[in-house]
N, C-alpha and C positions, 0 to 999 in steps of 0.2 A: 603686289604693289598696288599700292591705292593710286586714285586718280588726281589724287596733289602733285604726284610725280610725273603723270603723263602731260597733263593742261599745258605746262611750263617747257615741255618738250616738245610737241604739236606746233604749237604757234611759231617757234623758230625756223624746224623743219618746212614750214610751210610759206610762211615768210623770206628764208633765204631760197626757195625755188619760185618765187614769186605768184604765190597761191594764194588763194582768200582761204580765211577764218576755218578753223575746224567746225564752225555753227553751218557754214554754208554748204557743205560737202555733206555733215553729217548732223541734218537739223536736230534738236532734243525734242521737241516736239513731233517727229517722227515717231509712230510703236515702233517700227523697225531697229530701231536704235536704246530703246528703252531698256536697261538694262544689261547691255552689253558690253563685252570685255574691253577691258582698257587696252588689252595687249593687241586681242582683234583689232581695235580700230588703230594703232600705233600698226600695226602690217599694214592695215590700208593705207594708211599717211604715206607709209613708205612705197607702196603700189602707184600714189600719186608723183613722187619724184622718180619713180622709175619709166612712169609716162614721159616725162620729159627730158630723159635721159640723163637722168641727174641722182647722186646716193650721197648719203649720209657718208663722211669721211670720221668725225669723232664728235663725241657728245661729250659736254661738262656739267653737270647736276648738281645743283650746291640745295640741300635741304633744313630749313630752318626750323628746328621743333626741340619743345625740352622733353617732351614724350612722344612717341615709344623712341629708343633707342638705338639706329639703324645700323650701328658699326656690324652687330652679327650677321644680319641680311647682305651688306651690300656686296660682294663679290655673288651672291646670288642674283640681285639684282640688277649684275652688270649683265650676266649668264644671259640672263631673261631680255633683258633692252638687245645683247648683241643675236639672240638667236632673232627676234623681229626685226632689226634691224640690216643683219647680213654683218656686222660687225664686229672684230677680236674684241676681247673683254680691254685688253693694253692700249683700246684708242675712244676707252669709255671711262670718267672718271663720275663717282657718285661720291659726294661728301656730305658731310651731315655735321651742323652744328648747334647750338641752341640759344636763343634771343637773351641771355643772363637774367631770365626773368624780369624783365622788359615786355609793357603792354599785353597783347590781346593772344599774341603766341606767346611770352613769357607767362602767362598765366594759366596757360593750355587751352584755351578756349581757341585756338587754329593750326594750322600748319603755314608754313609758307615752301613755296619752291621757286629754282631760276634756272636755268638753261640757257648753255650758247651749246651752238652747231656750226658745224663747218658742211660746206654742200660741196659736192664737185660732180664736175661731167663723166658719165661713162662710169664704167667698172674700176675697182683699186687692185 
């Protein structure tokens, strides 16, 4: 999973447990950070809401792209978000659709992603 997927994911998590910015936690201008796994830092996100006695309940991912094609990945996809996350694959939804060749993603020059999360207190 590339990092279009996770940005759009971060920020909600972090947001619905009332955190500041993935930049603040995990500067980019850090070496520490340079180069590191998207998945790695999606554990920590989640290391953060378990600080405050808080977990991810279900994720929704809608992916905007006319290329590459995500229908064959995403049940792996979900695999990979629910093992970081503590999460069944059944309360992870990843979709994937593409801009009808329309502007800057229709031309393939980007990707786009969007994420809602649900937070709740304690263990499910």
């Amino acid at each position: 999973m590339r990092m279009y997927l996770f940005t759009p994911l971060w920020m909600p998590l972090l947001g619905a447990a009332g955190l500041k910015d993935i930049g603040y936690y995990f500067p980019p201008e850090d070496p520490a950070y340079k180069g590191i796994s998207s998945m790695l830092l999606l554990e920590k996100v989640n290391s953060l809401l378990k600080d405050k006695g808080l977990k991810a309940y279900n994720i929704d991912i809608m992916v905007i792209s006319e290329t590459p094609k995500l229908k064959p990945h995403i049940d792996a996809m979900k695999d990979n978000l629910g093992r970081a996350l503590g999460l069944p694959p059944d309360r992870i939804s990843v979709k994937a659709t593409t801009n009808e060749s329309l502007g800057a993603i229709g031309r393939r020059e980007g990707i786009a992603a969007q994420a809602c999360v649900t937070v709740i207190e304690g263990e499910v």
